[in-house]
N, C-alpha and C positions, 0 to 999 in steps of 0.2 A: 418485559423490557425494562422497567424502571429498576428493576434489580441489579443487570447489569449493566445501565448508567451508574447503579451507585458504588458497585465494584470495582467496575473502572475510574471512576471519579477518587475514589480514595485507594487507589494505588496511584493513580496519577497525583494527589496530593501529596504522597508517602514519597514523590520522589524529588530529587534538586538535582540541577545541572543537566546535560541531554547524554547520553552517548553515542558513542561516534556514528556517523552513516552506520548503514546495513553494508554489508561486505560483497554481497552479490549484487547490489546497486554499484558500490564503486567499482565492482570488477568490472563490469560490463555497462557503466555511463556513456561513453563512448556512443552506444547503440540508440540511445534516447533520442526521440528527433524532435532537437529545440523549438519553442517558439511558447506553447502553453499545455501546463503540465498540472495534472490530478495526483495528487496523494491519498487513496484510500485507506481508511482506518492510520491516520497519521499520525494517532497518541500524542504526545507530548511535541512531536515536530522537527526530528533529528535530520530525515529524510526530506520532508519539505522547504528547510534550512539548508539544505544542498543542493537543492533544483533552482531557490532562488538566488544562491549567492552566484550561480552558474548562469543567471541572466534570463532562465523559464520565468515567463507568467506564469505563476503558482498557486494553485488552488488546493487547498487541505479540507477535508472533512474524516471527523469524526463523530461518534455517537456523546463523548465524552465533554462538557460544556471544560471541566477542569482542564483538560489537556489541552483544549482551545487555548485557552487563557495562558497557559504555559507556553503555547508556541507564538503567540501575540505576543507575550513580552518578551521572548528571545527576537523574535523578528524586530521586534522594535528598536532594540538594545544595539539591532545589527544595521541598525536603517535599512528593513528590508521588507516590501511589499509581497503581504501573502493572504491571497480572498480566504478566510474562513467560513467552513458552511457547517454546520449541526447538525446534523441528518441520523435518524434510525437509517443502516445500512440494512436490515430486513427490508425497507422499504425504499429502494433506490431509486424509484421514478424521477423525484426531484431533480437528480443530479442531469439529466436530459437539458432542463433550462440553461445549463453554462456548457456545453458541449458546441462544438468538437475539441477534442482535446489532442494534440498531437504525442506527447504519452501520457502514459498512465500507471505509476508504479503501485502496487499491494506488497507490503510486507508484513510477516507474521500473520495472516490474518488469513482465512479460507473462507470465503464470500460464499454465499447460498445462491442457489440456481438462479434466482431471476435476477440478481445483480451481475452473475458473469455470465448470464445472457444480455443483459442489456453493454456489459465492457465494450463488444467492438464494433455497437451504434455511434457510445458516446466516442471513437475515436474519429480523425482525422486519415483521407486517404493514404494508407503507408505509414498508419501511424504504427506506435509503440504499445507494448503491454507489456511491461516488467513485474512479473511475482515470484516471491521467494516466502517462505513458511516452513514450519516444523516437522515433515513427517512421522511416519506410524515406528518409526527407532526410536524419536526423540519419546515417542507416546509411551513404547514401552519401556525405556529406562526413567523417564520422570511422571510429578505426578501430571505433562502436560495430556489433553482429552482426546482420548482415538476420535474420536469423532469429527476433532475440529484437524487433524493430520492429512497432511497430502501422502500419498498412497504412491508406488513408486510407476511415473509415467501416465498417472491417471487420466494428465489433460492435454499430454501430447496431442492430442485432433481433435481437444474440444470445440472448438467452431470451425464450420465450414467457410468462413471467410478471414479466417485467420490461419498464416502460416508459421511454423514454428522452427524460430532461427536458434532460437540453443532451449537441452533441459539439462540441468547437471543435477546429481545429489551429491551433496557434499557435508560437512561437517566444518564445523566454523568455533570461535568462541562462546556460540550461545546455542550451537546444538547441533543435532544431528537436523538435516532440512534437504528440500527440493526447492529446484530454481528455475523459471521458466522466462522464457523471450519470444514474444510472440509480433509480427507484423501484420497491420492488415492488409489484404490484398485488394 
């Protein structure tokens, strides 16, 4: 694990400035039901920096201390209140203490089984689950990892108490990817 803290940490150092939201968050913000809002695997805080200028109680965790720190001083900069939390996301239990969460966005990111088992605990009844990530195209044209790729319609019915309001694949600026919307019931 401290290996990819320190991978992360020094591409999070190697970068300045944010870029813009994710593209399948702004398509489909609209959907998100306001009040208090999770950013998983938040990186640097592009996406977290748009839930709270939108008025979400906003909570970001990452594995990454650097990225923290990146998104604490954009938020600052914006006078903008956003809980940071450090978490190994291997290990998501923690994340239960600040729960319920009315949404929950993941982007880029493909969360291992006991984290997206625990997703539609930590939500709110009728909340939100927004995920968008790279699929197994994106996997085969770069060097990004089949392994960490969503697979096409994979999690259309991944839990039983979640229903699922859109999945798209689509292709965007930063790649080939799948996009999921899911409500709890």
């Amino acid at each position: 694990m401290e290996y990819d803290r320190e991978k992360w940490n020094a591409k999070h150092a190697a970068k300045k400035g944010l870029h813009q939201a994710d593209s399948f968050l702004v398509k489909h913000f609209k959907l998100l039901k306001p009040a208090k809002a999770l950013d998983i695997a938040c990186g640097r805080g592009r996406n977290s920096l748009l839930l709270a200028q939108n008025g979400f109680d906003t909570f970001a965790v990452d594995f990454s201390d650097v990225g923290l720190a990146a998104l604490a001083e954009h938020a600052k900069s914006k006078q903008l209140d956003i809980q940071l939390i450090e978490l190994d996301l291997d290990k998501p239990a923690l994340l239960e203490t600040y729960k319920p969460f009315d949404s929950i966005i993941c982007i880029n990111f493909k969360p291992l089984p006991d984290l997206l088992e625990l997703i539609p605990n930590l939500l709110s009844k009728r909340g939100i689950f927004l995920w968008s990530s790279f699929n197994e195209i994106q996997a085969d044209q770069t060097p990004f990892p089949v392994e960490k790729a969503l697979t096409e319609e994979a999690f259309v019915d991944y839990s039983n108490i979640m229903e699922t309001l859109i999945y798209e694949r689509f292709t965007d600026i930063t790649g080939a990817r799948d996009g999921y919307v899911f409500k709890k019931k």
